[in-house]
PyMOL Python script that loads the backbone (N, CA, C, O; Angstrom):
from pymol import cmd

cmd.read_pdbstr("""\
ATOM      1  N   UNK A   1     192.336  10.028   8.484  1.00  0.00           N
ATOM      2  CA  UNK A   1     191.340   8.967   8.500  1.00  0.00           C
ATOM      3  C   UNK A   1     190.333   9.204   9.611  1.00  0.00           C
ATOM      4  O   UNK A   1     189.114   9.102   9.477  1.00  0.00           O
ATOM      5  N   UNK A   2     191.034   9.561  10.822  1.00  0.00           N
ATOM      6  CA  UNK A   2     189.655   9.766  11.791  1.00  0.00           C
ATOM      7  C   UNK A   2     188.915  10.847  11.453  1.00  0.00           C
ATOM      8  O   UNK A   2     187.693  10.729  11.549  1.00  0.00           O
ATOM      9  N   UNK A   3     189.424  11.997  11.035  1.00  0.00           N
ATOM     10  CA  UNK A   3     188.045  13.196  10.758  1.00  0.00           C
ATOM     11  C   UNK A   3     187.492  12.411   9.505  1.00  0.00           C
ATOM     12  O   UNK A   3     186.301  12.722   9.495  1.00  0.00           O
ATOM     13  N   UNK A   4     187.672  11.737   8.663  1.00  0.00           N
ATOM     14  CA  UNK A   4     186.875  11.457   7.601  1.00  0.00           C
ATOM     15  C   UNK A   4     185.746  10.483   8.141  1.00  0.00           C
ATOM     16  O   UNK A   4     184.594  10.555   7.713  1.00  0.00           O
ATOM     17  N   UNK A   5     186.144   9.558   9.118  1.00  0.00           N
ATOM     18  CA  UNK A   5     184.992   8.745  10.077  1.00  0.00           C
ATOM     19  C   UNK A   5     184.601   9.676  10.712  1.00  0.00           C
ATOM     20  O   UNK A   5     183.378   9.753  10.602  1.00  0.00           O
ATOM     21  N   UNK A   6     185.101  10.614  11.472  1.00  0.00           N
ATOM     22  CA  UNK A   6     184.042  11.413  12.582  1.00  0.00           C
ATOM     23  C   UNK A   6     182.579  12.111  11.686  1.00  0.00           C
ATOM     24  O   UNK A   6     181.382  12.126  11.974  1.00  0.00           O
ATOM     25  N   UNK A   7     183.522  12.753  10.259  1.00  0.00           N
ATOM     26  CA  UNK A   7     182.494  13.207   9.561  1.00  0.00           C
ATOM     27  C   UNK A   7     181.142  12.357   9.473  1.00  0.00           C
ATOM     28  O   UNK A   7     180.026  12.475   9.979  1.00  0.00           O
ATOM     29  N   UNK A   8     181.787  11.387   8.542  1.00  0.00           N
ATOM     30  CA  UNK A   8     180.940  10.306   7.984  1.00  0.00           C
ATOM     31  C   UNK A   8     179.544   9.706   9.763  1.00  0.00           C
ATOM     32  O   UNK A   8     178.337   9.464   9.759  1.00  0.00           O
ATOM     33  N   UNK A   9     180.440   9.706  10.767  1.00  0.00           N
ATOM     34  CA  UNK A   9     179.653   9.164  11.784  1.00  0.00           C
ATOM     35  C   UNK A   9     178.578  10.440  12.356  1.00  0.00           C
ATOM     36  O   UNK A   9     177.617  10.218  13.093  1.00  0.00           O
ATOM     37  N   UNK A  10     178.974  11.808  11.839  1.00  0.00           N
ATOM     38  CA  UNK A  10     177.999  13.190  12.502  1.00  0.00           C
ATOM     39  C   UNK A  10     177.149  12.988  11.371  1.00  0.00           C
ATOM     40  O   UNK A  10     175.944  12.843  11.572  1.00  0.00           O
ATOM     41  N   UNK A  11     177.668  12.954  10.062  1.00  0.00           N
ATOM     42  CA  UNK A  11     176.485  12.916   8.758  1.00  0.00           C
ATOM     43  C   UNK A  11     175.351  12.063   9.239  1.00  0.00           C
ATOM     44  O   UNK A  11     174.274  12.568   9.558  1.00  0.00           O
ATOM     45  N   UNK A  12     175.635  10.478   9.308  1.00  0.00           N
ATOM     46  CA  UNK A  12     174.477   9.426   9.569  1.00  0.00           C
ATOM     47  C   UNK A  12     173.922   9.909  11.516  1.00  0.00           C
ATOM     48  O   UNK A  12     173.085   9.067  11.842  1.00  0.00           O
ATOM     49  N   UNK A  13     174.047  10.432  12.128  1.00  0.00           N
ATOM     50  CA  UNK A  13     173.783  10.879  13.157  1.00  0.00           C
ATOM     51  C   UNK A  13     172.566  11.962  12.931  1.00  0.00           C
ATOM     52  O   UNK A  13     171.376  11.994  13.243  1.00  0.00           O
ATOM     53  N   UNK A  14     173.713  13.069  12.042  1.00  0.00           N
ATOM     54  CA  UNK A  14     172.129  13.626  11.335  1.00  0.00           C
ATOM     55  C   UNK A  14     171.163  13.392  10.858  1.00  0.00           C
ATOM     56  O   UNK A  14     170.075  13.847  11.208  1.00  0.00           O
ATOM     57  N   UNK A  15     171.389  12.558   9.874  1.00  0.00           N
ATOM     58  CA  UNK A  15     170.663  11.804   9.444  1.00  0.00           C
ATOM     59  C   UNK A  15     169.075  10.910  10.083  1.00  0.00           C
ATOM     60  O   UNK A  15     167.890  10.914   9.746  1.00  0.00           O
ATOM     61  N   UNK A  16     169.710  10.375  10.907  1.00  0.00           N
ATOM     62  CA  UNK A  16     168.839   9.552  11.676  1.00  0.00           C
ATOM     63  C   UNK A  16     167.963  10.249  12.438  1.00  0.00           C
ATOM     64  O   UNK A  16     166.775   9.963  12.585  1.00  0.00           O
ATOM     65  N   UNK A  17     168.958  11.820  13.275  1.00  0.00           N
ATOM     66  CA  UNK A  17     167.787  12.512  13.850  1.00  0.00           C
ATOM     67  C   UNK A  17     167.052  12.770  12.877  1.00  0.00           C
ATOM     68  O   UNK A  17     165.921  12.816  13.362  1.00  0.00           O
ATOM     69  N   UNK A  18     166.969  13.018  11.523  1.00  0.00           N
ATOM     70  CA  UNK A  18     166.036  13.760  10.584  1.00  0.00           C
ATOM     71  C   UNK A  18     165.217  12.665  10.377  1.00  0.00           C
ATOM     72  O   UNK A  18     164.177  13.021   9.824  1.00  0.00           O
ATOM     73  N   UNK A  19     165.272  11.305  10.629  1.00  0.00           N
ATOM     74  CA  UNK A  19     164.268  10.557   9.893  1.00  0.00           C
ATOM     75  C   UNK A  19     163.388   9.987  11.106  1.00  0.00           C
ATOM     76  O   UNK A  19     162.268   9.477  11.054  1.00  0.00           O
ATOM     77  N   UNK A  20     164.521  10.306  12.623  1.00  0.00           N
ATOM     78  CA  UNK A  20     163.329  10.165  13.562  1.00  0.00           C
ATOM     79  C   UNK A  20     162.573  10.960  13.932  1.00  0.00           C
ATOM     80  O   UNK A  20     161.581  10.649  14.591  1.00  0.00           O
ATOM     81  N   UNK A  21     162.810  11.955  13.657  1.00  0.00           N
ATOM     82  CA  UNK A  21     161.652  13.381  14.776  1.00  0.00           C
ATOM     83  C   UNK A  21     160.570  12.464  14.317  1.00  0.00           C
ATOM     84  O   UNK A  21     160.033  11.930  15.288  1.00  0.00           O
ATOM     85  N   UNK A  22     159.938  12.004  12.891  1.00  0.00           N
ATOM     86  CA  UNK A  22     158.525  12.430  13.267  1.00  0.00           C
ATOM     87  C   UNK A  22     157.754  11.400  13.579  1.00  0.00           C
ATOM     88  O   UNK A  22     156.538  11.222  13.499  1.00  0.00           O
ATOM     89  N   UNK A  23     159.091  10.410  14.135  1.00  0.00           N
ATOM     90  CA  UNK A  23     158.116   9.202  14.780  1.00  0.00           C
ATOM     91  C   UNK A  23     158.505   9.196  16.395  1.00  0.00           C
ATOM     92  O   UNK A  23     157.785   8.687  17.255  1.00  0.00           O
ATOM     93  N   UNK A  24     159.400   9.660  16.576  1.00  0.00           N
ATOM     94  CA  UNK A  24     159.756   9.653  18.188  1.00  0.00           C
ATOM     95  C   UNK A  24     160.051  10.955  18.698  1.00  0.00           C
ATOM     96  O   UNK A  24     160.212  11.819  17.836  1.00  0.00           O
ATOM     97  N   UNK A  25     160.184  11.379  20.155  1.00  0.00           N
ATOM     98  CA  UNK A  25     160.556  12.802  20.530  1.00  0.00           C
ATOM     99  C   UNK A  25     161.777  12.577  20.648  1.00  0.00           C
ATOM    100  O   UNK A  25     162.351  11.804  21.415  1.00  0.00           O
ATOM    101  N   UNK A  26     162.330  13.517  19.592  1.00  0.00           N
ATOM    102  CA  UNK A  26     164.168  13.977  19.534  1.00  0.00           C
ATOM    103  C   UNK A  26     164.366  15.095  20.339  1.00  0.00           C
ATOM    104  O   UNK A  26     163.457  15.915  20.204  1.00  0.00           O
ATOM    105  N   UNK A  27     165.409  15.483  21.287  1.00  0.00           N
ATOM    106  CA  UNK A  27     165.483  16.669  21.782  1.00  0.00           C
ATOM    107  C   UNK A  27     166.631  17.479  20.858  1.00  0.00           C
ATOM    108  O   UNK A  27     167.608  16.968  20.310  1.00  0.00           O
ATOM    109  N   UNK A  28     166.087  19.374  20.843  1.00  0.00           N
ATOM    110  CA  UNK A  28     166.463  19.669  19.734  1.00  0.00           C
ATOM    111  C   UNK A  28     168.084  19.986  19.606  1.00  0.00           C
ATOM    112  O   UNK A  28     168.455  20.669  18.651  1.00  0.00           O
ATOM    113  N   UNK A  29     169.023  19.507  20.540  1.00  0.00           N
ATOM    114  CA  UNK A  29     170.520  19.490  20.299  1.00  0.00           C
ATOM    115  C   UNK A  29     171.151  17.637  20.580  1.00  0.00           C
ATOM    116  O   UNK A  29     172.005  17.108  21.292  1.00  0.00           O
ATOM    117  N   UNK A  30     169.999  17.108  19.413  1.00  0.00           N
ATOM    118  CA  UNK A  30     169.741  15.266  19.552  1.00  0.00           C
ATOM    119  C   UNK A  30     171.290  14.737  19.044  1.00  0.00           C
ATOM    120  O   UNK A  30     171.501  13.524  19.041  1.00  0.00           O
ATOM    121  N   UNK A  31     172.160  15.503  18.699  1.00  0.00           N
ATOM    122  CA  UNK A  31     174.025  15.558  18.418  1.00  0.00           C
ATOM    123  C   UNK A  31     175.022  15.955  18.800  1.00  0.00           C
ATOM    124  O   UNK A  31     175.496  17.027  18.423  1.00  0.00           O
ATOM    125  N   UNK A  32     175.457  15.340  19.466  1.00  0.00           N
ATOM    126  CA  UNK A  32     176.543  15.618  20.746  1.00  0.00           C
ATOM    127  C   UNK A  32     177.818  14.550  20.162  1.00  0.00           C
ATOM    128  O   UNK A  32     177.774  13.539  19.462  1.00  0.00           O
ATOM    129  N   UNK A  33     178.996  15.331  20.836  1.00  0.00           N
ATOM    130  CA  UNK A  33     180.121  14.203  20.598  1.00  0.00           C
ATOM    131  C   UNK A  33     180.447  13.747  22.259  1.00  0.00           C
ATOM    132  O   UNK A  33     180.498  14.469  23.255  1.00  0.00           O
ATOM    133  N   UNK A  34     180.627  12.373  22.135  1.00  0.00           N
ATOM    134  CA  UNK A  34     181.346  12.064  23.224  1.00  0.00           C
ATOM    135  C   UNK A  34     182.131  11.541  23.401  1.00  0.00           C
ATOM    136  O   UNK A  34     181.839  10.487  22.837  1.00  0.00           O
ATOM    137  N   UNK A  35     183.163  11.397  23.851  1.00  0.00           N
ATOM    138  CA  UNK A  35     184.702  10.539  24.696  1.00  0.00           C
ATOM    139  C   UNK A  35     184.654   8.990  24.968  1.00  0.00           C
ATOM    140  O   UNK A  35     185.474   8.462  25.720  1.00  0.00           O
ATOM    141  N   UNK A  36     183.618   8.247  24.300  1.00  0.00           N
ATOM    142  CA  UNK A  36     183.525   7.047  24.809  1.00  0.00           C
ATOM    143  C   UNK A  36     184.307   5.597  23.771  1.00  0.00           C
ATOM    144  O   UNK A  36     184.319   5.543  22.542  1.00  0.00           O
ATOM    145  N   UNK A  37     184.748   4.815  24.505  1.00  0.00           N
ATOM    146  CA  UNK A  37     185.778   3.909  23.548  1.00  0.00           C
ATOM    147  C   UNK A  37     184.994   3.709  22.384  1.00  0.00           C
ATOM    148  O   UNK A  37     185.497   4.138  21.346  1.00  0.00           O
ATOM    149  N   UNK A  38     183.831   3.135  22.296  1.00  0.00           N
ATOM    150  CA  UNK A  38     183.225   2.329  21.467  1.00  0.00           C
ATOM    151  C   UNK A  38     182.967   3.300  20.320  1.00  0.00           C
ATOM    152  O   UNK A  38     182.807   2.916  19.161  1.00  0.00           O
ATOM    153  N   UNK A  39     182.939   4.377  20.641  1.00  0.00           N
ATOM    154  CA  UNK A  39     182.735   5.550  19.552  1.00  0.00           C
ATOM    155  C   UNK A  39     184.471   5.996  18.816  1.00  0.00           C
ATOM    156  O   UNK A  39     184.643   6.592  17.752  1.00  0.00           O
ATOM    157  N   UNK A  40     185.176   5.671  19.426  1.00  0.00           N
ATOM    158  CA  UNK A  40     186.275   6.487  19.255  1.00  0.00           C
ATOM    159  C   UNK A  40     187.478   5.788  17.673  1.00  0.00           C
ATOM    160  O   UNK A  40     188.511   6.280  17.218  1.00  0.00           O
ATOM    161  N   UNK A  41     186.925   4.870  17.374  1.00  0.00           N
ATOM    162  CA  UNK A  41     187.860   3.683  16.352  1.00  0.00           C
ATOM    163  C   UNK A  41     187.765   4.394  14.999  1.00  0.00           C
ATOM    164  O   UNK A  41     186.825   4.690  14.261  1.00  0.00           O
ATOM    165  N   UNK A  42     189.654   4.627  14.930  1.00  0.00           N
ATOM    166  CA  UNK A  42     189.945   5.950  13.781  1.00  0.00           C
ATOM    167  C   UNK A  42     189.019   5.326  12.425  1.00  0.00           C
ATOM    168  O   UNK A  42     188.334   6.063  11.716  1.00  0.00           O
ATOM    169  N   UNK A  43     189.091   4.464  12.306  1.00  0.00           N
ATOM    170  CA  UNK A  43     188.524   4.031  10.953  1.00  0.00           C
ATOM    171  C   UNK A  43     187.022   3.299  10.745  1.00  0.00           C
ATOM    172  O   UNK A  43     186.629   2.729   9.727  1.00  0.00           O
ATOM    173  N   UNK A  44     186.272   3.492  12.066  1.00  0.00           N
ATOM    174  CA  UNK A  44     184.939   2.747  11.859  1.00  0.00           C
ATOM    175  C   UNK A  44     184.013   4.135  12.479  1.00  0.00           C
ATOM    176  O   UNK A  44     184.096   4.783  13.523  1.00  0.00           O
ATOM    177  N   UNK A  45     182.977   4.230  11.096  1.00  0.00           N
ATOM    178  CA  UNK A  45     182.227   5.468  11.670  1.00  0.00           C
ATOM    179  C   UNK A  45     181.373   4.771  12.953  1.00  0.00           C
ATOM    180  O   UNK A  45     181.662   3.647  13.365  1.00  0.00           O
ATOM    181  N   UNK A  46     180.280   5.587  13.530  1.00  0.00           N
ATOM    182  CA  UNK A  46     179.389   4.926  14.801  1.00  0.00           C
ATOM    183  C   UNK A  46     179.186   6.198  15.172  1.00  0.00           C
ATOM    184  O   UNK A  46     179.687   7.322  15.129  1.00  0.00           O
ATOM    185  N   UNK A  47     177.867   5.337  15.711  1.00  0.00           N
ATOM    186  CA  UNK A  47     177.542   6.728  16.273  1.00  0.00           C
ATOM    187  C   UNK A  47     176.320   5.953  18.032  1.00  0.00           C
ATOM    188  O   UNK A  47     176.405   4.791  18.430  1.00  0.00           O
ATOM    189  N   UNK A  48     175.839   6.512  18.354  1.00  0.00           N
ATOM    190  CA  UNK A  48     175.152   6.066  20.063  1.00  0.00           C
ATOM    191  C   UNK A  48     173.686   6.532  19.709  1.00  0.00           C
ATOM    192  O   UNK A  48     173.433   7.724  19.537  1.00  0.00           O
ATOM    193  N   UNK A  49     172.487   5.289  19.582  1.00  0.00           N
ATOM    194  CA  UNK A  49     171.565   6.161  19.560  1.00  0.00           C
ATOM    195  C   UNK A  49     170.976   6.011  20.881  1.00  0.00           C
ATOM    196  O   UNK A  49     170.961   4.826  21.215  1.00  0.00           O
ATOM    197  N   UNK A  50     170.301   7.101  22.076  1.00  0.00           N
ATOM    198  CA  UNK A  50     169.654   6.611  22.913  1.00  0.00           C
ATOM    199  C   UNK A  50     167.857   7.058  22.758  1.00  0.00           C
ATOM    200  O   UNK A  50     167.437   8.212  22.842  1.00  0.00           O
ATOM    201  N   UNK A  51     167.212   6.126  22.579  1.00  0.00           N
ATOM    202  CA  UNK A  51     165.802   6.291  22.133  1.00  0.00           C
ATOM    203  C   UNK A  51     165.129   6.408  23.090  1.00  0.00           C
ATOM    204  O   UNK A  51     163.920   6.251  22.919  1.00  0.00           O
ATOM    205  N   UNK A  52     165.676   6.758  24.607  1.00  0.00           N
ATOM    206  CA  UNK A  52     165.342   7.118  25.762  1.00  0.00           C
ATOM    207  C   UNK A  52     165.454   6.761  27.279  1.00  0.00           C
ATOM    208  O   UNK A  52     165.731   5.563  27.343  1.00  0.00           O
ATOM    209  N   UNK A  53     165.390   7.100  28.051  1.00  0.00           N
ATOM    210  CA  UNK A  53     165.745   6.186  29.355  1.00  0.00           C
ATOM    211  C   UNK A  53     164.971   5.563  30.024  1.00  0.00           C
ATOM    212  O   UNK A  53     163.904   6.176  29.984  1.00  0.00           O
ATOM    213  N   UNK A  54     164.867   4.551  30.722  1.00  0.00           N
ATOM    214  CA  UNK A  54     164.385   3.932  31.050  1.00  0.00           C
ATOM    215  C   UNK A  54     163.757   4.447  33.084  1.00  0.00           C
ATOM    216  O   UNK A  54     162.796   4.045  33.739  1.00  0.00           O
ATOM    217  N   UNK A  55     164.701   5.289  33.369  1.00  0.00           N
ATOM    218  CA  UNK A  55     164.339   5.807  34.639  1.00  0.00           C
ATOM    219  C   UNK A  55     162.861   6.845  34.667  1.00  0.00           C
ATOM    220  O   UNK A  55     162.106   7.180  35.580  1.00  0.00           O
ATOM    221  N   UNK A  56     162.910   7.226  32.760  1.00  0.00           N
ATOM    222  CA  UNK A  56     161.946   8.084  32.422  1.00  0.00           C
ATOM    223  C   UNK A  56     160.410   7.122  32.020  1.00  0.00           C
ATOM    224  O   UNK A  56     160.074   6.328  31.141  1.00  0.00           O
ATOM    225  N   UNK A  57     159.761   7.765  33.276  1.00  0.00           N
ATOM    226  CA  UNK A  57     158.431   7.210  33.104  1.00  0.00           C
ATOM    227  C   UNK A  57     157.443   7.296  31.320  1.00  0.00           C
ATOM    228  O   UNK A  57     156.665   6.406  30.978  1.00  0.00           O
ATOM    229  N   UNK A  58     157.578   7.852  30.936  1.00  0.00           N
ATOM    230  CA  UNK A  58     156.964   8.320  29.248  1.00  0.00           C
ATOM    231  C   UNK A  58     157.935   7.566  28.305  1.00  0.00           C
ATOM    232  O   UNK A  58     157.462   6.886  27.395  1.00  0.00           O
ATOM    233  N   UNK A  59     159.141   7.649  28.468  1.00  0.00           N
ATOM    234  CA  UNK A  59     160.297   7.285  27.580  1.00  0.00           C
ATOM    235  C   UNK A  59     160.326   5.812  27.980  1.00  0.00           C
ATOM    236  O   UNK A  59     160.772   5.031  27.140  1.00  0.00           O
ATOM    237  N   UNK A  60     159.896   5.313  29.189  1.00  0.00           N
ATOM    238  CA  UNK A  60     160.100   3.793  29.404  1.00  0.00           C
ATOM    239  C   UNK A  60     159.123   3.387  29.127  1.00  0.00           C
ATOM    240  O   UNK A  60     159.333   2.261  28.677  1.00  0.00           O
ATOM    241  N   UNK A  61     157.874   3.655  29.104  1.00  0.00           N
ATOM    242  CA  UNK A  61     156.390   3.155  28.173  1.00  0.00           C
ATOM    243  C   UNK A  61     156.585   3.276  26.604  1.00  0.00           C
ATOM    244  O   UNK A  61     156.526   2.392  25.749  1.00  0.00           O
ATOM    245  N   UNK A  62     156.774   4.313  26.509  1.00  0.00           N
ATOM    246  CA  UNK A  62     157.276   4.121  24.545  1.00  0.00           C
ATOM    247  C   UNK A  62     158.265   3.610  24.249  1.00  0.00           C
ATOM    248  O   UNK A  62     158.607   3.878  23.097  1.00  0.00           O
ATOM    249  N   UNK A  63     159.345   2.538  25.138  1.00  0.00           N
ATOM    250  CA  UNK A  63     160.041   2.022  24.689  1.00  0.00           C
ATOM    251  C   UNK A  63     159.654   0.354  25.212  1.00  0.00           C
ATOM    252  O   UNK A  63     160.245  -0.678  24.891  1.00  0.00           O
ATOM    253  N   UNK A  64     158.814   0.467  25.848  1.00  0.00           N
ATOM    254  CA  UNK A  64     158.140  -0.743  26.433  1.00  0.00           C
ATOM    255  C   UNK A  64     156.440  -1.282  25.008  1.00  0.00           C
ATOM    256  O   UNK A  64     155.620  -2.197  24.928  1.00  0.00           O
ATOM    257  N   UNK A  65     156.647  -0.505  24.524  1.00  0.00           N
ATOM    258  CA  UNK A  65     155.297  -0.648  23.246  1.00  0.00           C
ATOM    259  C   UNK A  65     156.010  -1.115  22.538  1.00  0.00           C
ATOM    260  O   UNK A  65     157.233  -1.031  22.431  1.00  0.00           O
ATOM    261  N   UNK A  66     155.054  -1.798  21.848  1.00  0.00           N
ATOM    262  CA  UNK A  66     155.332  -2.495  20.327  1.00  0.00           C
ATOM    263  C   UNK A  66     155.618  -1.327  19.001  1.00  0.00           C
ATOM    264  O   UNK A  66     156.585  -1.248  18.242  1.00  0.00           O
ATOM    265  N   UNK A  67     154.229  -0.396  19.085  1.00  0.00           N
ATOM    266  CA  UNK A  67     154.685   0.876  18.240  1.00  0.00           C
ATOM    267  C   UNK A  67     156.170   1.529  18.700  1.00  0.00           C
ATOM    268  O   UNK A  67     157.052   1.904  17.928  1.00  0.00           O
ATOM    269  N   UNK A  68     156.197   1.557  20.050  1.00  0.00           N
ATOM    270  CA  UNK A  68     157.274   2.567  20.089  1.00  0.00           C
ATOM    271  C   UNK A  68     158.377   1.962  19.887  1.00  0.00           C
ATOM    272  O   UNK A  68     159.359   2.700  19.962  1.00  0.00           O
ATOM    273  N   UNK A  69     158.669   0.399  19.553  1.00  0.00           N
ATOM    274  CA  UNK A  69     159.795  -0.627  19.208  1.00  0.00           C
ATOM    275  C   UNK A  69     159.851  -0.339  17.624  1.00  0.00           C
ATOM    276  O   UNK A  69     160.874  -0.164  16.961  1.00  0.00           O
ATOM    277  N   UNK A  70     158.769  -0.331  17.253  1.00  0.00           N
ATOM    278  CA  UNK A  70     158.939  -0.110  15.763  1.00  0.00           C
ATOM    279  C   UNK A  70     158.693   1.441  15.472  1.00  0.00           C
ATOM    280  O   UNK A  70     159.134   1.801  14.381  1.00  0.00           O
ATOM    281  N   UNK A  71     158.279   2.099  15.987  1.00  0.00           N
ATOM    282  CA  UNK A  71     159.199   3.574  15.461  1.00  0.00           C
ATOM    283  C   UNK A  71     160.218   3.790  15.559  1.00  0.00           C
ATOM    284  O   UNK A  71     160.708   4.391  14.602  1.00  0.00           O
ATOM    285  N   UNK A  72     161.160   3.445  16.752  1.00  0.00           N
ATOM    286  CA  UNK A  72     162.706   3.433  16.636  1.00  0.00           C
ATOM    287  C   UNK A  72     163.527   2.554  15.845  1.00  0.00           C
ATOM    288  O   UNK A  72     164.670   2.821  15.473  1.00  0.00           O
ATOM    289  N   UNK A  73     162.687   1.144  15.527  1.00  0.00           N
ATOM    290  CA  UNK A  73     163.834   0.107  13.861  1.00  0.00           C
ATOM    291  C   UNK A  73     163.082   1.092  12.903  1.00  0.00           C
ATOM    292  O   UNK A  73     164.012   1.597  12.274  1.00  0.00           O
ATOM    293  N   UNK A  74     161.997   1.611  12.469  1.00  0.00           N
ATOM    294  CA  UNK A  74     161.527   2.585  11.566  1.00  0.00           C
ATOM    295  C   UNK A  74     162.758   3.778  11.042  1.00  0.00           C
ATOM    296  O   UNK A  74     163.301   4.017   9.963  1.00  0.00           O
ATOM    297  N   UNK A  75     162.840   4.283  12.262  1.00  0.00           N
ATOM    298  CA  UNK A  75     164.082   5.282  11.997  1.00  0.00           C
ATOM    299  C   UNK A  75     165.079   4.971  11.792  1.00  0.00           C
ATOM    300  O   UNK A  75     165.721   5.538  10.907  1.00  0.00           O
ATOM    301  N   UNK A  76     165.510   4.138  12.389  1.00  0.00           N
ATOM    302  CA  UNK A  76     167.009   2.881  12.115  1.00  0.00           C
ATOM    303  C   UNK A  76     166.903   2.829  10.690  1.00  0.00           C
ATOM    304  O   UNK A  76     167.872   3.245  10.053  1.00  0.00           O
ATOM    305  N   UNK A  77     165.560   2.245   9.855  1.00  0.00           N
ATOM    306  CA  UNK A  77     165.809   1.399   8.909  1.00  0.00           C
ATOM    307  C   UNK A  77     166.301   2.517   8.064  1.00  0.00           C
ATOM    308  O   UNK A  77     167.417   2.717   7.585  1.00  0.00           O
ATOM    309  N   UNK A  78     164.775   3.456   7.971  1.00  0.00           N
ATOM    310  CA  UNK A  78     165.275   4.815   6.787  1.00  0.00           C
ATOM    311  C   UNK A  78     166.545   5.219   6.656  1.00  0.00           C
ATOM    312  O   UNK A  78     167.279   5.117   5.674  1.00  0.00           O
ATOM    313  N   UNK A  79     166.759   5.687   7.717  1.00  0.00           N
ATOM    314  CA  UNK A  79     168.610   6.228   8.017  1.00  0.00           C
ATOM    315  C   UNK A  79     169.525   5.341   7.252  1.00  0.00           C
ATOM    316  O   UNK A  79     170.338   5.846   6.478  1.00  0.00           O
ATOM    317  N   UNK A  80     169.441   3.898   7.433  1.00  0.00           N
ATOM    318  CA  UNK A  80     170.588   3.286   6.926  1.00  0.00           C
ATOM    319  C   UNK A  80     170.394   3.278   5.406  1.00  0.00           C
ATOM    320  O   UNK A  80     171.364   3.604   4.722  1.00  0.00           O
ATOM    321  N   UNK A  81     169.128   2.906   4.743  1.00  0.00           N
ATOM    322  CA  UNK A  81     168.493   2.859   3.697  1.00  0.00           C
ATOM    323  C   UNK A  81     169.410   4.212   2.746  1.00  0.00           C
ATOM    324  O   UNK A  81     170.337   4.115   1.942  1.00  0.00           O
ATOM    325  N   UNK A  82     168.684   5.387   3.258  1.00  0.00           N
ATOM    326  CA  UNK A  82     169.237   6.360   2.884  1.00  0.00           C
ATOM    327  C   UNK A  82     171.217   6.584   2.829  1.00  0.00           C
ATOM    328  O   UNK A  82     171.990   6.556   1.871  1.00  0.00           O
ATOM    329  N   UNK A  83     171.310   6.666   3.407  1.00  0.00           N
ATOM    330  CA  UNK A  83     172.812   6.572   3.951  1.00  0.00           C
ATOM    331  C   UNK A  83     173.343   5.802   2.990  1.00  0.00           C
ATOM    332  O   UNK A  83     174.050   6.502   2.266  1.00  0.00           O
ATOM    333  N   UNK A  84     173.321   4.459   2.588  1.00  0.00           N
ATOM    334  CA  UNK A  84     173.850   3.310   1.544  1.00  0.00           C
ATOM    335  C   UNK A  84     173.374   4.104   0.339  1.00  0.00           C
ATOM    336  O   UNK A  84     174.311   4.365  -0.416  1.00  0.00           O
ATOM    337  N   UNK A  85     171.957   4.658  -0.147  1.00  0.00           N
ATOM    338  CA  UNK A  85     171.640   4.780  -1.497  1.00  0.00           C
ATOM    339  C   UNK A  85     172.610   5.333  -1.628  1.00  0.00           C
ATOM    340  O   UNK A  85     173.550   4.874  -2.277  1.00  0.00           O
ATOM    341  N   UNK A  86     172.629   7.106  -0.706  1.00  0.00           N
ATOM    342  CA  UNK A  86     173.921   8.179  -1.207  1.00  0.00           C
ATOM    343  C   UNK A  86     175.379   7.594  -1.388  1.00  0.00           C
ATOM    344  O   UNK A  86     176.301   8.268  -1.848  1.00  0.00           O
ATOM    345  N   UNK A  87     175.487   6.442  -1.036  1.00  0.00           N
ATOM    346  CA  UNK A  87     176.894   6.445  -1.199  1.00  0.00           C
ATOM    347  C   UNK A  87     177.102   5.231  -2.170  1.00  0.00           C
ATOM    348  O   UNK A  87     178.264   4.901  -2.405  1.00  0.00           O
ATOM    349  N   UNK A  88     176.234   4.648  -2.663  1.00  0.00           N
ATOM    350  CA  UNK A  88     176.143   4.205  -4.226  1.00  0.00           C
ATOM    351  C   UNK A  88     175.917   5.129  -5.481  1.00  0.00           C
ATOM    352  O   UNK A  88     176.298   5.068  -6.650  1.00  0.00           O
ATOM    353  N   UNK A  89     175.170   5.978  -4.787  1.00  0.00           N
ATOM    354  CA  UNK A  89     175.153   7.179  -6.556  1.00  0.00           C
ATOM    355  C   UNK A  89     176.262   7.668  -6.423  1.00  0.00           C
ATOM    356  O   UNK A  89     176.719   7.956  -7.529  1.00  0.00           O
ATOM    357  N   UNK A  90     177.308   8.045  -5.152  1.00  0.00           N
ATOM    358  CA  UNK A  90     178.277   8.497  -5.299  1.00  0.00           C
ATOM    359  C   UNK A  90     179.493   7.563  -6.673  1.00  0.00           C
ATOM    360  O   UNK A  90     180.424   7.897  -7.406  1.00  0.00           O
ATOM    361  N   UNK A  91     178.882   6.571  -6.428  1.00  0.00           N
ATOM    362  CA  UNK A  91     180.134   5.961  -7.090  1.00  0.00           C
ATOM    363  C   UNK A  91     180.205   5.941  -8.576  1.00  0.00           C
ATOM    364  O   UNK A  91     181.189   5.463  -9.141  1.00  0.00           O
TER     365      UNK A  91
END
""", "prot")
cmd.dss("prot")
cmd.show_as("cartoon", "prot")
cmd.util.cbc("prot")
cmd.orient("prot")
């Protein structure tokens, strides 16, 4: 059960980087695993998005904009959008 969530949580991870590059700057190894509780629950996929830091002068203005609020639910939305269709034609 957990590799079938880990899968399922790297797929929509991919995912999301693919639907954000071309509204936000992704860096190009934007998929990493990490050790953290909230990620770790054998049976609930998840995944961490960070849309940038806030110590970062560029990354804290585009996350301080209205565009740059809605390019990151933009990418959110597609990702999930997508993600649900595929797994209704699956059925």
């Amino acid at each position: 059960t957990q590799r079938e969530t880990m899968n399922a949580s790297a797929g929509f991870a991919r995912l999301l980087g693919r639907e954000a590059q071309p509204l936000m700057a992704i860096k190009p190894n934007f998929h990493r695993m990490a050790s953290l509780m909230v990620l770790k629950a054998p049976d609930t996929p998840s995944i961490l998005l960070e849309a940038g830091y806030i110590s970062n002068l560029n990354d804290s203005a585009f996350l301080a904009s209205d565009q740059g609020r809605a390019n990151v639910a933009e990418s959110v939305r597609r990702a999930v959008e997508i993600y649900f269709a595929r797994r209704l034609a699956l059925r």
